[in-house]
C-alpha positions as CSV (number, residue, x, y, z in Angstrom):
1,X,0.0,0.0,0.0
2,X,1.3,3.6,-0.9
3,X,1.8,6.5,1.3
4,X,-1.2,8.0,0.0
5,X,-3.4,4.9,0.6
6,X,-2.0,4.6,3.8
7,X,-2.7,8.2,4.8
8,X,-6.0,8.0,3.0
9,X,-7.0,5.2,5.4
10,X,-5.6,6.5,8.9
11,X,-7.4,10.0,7.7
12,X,-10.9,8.3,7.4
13,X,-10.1,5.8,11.2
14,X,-9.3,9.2,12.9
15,X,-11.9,11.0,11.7
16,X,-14.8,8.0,12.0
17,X,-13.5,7.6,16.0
18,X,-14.0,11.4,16.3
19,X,-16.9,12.1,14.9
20,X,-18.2,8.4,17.1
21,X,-16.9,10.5,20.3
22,X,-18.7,13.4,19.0
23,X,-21.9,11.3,18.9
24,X,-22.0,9.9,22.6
25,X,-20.7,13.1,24.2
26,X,-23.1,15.3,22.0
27,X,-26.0,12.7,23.0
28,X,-26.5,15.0,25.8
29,X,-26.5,18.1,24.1
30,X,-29.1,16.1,21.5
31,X,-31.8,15.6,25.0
32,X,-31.8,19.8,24.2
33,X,-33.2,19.4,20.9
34,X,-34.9,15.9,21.0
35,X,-36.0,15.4,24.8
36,X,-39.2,17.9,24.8
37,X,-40.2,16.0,21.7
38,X,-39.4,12.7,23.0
39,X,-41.3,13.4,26.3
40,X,-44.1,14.4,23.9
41,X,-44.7,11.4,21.9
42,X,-43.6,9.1,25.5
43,X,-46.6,11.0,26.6
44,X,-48.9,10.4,23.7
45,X,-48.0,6.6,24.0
46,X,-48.9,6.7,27.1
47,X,-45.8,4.3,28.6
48,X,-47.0,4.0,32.1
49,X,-44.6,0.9,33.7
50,X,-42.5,-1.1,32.2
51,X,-41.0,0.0,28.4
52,X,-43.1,-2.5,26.1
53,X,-41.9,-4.0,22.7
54,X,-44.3,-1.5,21.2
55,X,-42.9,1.3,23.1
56,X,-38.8,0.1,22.5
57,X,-40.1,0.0,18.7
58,X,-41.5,3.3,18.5
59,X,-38.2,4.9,19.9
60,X,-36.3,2.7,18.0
61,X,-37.9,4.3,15.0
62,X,-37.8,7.4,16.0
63,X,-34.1,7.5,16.0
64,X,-33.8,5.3,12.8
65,X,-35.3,8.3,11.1
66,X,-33.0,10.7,12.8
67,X,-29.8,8.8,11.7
68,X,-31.2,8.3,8.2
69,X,-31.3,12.0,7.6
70,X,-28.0,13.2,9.5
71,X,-26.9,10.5,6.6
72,X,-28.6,12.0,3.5
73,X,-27.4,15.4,4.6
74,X,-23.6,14.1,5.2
75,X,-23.9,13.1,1.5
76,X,-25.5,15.9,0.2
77,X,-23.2,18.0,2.1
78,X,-20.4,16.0,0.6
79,X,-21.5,16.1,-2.8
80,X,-21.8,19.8,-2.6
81,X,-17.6,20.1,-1.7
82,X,-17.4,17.9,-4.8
83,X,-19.0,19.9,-7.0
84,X,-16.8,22.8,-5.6
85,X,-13.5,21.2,-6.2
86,X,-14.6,19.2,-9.1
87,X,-15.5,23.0,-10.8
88,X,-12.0,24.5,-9.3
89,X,-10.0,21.9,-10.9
90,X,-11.5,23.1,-14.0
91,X,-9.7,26.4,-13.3
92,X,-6.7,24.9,-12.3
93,X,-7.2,26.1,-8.9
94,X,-8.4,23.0,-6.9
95,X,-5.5,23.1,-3.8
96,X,-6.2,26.8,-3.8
97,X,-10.0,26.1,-3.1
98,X,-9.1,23.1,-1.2
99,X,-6.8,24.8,1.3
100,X,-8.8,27.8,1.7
101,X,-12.0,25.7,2.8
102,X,-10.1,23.5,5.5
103,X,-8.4,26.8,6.7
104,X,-12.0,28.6,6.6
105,X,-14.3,25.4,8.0
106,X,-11.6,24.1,10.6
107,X,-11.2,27.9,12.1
108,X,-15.1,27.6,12.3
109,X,-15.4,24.1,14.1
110,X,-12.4,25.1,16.2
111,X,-14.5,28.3,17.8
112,X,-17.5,26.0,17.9
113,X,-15.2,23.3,19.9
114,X,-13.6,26.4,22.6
115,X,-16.8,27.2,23.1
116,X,-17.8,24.3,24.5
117,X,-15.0,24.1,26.0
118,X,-15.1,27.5,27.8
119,X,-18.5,27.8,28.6
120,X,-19.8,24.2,29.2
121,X,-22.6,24.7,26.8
122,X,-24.1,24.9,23.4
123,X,-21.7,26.2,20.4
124,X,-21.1,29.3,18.8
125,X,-24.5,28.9,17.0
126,X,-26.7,27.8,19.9
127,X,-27.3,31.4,20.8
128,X,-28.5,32.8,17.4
129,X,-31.8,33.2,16.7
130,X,-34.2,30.5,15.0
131,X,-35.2,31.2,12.1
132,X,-39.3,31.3,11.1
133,X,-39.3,28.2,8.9
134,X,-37.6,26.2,11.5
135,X,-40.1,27.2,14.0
136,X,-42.8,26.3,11.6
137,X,-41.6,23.4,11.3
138,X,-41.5,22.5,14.9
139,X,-45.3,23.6,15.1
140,X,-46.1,21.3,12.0
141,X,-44.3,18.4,14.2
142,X,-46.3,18.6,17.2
143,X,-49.2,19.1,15.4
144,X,-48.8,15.5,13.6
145,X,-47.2,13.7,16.9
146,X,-50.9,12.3,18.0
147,X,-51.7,10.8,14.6
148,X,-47.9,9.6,13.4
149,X,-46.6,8.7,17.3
150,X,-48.2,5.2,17.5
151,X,-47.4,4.0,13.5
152,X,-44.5,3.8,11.2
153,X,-44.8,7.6,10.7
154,X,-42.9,8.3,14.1
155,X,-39.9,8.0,11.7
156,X,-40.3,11.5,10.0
157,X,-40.9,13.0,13.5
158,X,-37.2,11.8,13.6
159,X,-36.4,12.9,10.2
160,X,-37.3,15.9,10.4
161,X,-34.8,16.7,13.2
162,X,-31.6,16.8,10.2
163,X,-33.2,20.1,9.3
164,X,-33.9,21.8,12.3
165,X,-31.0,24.3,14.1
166,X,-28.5,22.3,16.0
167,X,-25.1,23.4,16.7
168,X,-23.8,19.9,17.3
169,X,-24.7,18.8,13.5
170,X,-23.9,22.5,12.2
171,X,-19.8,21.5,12.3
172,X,-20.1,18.1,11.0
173,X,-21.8,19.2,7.9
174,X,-19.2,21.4,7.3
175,X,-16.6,18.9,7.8
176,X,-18.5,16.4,5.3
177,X,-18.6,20.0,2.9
178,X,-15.0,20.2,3.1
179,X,-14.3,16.2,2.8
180,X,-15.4,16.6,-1.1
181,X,-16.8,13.1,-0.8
182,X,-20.9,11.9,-0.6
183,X,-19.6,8.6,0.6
184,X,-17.3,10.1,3.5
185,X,-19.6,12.7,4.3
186,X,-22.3,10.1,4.3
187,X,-20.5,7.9,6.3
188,X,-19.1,9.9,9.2
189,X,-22.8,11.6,9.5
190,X,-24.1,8.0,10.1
191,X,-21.8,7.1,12.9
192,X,-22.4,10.8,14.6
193,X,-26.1,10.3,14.9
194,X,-25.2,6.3,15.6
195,X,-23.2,7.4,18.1
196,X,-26.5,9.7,19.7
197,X,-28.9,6.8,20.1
198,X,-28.2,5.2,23.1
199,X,-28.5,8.4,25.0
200,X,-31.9,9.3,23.4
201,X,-33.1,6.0,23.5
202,X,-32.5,5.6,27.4
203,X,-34.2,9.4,27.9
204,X,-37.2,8.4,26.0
205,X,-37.7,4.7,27.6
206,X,-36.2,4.7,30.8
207,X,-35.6,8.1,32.7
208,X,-36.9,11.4,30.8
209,X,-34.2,13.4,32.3
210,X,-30.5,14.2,33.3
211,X,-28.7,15.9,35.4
212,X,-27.3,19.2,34.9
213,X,-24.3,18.7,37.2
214,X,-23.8,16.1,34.3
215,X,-24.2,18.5,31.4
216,X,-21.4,21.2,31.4
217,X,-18.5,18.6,31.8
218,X,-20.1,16.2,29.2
219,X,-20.1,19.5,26.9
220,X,-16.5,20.8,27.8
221,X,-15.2,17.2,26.7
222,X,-17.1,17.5,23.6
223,X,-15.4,20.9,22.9
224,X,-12.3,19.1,23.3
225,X,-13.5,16.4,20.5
226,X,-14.5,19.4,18.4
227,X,-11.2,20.9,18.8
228,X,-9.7,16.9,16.8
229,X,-11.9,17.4,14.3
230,X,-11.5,21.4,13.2
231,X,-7.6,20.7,13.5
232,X,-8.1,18.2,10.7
233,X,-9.0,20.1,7.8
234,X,-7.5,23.4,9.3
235,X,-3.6,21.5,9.4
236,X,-4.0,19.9,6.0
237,X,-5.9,23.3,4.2
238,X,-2.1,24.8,5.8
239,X,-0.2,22.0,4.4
240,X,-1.7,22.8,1.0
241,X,-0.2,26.2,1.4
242,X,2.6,25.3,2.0
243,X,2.6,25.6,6.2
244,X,3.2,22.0,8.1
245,X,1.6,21.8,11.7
246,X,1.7,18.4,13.5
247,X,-0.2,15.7,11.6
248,X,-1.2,17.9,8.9
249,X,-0.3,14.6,6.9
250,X,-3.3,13.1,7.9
251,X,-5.4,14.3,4.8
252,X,-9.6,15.2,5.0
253,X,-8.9,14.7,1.0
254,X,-6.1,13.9,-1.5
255,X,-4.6,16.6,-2.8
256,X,-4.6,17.2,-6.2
257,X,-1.1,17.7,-8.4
């Protein structure tokens, strides 16, 4: 195996284990976005007692749906930083473009990861304001929870969660963006909300709530992981300019020439 290959392949291990840290430690920060509708449809189902098969299904579902889409948007996400470089190589600028996005998207997760850090909670965009369509999209959910919560349709409740404001997903679609590659993006958007279920699925069966002595530690360490996986495309975009920080061989993409 060449250099390349062998880089290729210790690129897509590191980044697959961080973005599977990212997951479990981020399952907390997920009970932010997910719990109030979890406890909503738990309600609906009425799970008095004991978690049932039905009940473990429903949830199971629930999250299938979330996974799904963190996976379609990794590859759409993906494909669209393929269709960037694929048009830059065209102007025989493709490192250019390519350095300048890892420099630009890991400087972005980087802030989003020392904010967790520093503060213990939600990232640099968990403060901004949520935009209208979002919110109506959040009303159209509850509205449907009574009629979709006991049938297969529990999985677009779930669904629908890839397209509403999260700071924990907003880095990792730009590190799929600046990956070039559906399949990579896809992939390492898979394992992240993979990663999420078990916390998700034990607030929705078993307890219904956590903590907060838990929380702010749980979030600084998932600054930390943040801070692994900005480094990665901000050390290699450097590399491409000709600047060699430590491990900036371990490549987000090939480069080109």
């Amino acid at each position: 195996m060449s250099v390349p290959q062998v880089s290729g392949a210790l690129s897509g291990q590191v980044e697959l284990v961080v973005f599977a840290l990212v997951g479990l430690l981020g399952g907390v920060h997920c009970l932010g976005m997910c719990g109030p509708l979890v406890t909503v449809y738990a309600d609906q189902m009425g799970t008095d007692g004991p978690a049932t098969w039905r009940t473990i299904r429903q949830h199971l579902l629930f999250n299938l749906g979330r996974t799904a889409s963190y996976t379609v948007l990794g590859v759409l996400f993906g494909g669209l930083g393929a269709l960037l470089y694929d048009a830059a190589a065209v102007a025989a600028v493709a490192n250019d473009v390519r350095a300048v996005a890892g420099l630009v998207i890991g400087g972005v997760i980087l802030l989003v990861g020392a904010n967790y850090l520093l503060t213990g909670t939600g990232g640099l965009f968990g403060h901004a304001p949520t935009p209208a369509v979002f919110e109506r999209v959040s009303t159209a959910l509850l509205d449907r929870i009574e009629r979709w919560v006991r049938g297969p349709q529990i999985v677009a409740l779930g669904a629908a969660h890839g397209v509403l404001p999260c700071p924990l997903l907003y880095p990792a679609f730009l590190y799929a963006f600046a990956t070039g590659s559906p399949v990579r993006g896809g992939v390492a958007l898979a394992v992240l909300g993979l990663a999420t279920v078990p916390t998700v699925f034990a607030y929705g069966v078993a307890f219904q709530s956590i903590s907060p002595r838990f929380q702010g530690p749980l979030h600084r360490v998932l600054g930390v992981t943040f801070l692994l996986l900005g480094y990665l495309p901000l050390a290699h975009g450097a590399m491409l300019l000709g600047i060699h920080l430590p491990h900036s061989s371990i490549p987000i993409y090939q480069p080109l020439g």
